[in-house]
C-alpha positions in Angstrom: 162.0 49.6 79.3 163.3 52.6 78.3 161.8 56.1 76.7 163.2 54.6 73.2 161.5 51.5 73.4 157.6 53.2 74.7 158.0 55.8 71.8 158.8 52.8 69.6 155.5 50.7 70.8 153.4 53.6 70.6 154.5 54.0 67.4 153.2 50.7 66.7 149.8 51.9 68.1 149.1 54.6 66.2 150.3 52.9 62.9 147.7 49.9 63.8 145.0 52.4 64.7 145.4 54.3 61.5 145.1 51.0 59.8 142.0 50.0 61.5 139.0 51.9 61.8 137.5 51.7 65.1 133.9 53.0 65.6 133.7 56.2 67.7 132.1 55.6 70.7 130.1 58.9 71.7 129.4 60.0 74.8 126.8 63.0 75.5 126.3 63.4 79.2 124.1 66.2 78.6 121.5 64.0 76.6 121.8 61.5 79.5 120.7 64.2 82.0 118.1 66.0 79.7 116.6 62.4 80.2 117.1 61.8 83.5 115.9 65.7 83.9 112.1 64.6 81.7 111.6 61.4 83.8 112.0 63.3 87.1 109.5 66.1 86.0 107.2 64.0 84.5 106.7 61.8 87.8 107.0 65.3 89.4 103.6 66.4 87.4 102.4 63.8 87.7 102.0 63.4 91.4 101.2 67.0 91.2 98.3 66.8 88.8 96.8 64.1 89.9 94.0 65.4 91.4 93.3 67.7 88.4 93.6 64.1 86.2 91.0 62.6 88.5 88.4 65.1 87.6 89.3 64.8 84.3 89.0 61.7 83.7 85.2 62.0 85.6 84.1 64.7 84.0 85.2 62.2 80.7 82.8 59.3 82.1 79.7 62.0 82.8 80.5 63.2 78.9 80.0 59.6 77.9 76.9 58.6 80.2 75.4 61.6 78.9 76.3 61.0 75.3 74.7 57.2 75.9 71.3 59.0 77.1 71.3 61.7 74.5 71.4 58.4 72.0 69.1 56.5 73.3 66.5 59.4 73.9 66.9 59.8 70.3 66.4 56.5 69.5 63.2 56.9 71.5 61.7 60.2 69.9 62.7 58.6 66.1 60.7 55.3 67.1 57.5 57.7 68.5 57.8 59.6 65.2 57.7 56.4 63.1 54.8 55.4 65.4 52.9 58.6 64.6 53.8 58.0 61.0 52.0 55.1 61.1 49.1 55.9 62.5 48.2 58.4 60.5 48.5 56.4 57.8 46.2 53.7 59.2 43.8 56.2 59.9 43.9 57.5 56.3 43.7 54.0 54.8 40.7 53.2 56.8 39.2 56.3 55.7 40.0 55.6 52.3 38.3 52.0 53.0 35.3 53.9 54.6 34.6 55.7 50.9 36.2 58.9 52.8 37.2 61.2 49.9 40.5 63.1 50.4 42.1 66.5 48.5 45.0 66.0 46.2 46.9 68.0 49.0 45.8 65.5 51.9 47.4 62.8 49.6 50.6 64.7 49.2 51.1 64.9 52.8 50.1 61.3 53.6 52.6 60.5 50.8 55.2 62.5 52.9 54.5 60.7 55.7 55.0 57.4 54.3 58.1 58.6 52.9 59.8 59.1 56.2 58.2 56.1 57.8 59.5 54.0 55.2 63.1 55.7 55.6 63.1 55.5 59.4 62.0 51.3 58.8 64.6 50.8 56.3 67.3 52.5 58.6 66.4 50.3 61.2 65.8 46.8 60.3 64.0 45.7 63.5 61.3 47.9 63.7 58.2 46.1 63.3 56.9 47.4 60.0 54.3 45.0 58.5 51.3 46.7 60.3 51.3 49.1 57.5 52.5 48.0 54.6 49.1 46.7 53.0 47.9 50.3 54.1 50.9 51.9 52.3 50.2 49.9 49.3 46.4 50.6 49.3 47.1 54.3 49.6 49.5 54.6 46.9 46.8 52.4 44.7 44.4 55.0 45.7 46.5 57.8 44.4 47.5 56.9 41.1 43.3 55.9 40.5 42.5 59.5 41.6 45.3 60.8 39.2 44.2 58.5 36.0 40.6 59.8 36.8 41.3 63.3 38.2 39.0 63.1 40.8 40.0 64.4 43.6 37.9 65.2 46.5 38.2 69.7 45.8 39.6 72.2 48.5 37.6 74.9 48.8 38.5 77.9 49.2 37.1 80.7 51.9 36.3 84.2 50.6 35.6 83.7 46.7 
């Protein structure tokens, strides 16, 4: 084979290759090494940090045992509220059944604190409520009675 005959068939080459598109094939060793580069250090900070991840992740778990007793003393102080709630209004029904005569401004209040112990019962379905609802109801009666007839038992006041 002579020079003629290689010129000629590389001829043939590049008139093939012009004629068909080949896909470029890219190569980027420095992408291949920035990778390389970021796994290395990671494991690198890794093994490094780890004690500092350790603590972390403990001082994590103490956040979340302390946010569980923070909830559930919550829970607790709402229920003895709702408690206190109700006996105060047991107390003022049985007053009200012992002919006790009450201030328009005692009935406000006792109204207020039926309203939140009806809140904190419907917010929380499994409270035992049905120890006060016939007191609730008898109260309420009581009040709009005292309104129709005006009669409420009268504040007095010191000094005049």
């Amino acid at each position: 084979m002579n020079l003629q005959d290689a010129l000629a068939g590389g001829g043939i080459v590049i008139v093939l290759l012009t004629l068909l598109e080949i896909a470029p094939i890219r190569i980027n060793p420095w992408g291949a090494l920035r990778s390389a580069g970021r796994k290395a250090l990671g494991c690198f900070g890794s093994h490094i940090n780890s004690g500092v991840l350790t603590e972390l992740q403990a001082v994590r778990d103490a956040q979340e045992d302390m946010r569980r007793k923070l909830d559930s003393h919550i829970e607790s102080d709402q229920r003895r509220s709702a408690n206190e709630c109700r006996a105060s209004i047991l107390h003022f029904n049985n007053e009200l059944l012992r002919s006790i005569r009450h201030t328009k401004e005692e009935y406000i209040d006792i109204l207020a604190e039926i309203d939140n112990y009806e809140a904190y019962c419907h917010s929380n379905p499994d409270y035992p409520n049905n120890r006060a609802t016939m007191a609730i109801d008898n109260i309420k009666d009581n009040y709009r009675e005292r309104l129709q007839h005006r009669d409420f038992l009268e504040s007095f006041s010191g000094g005049e």
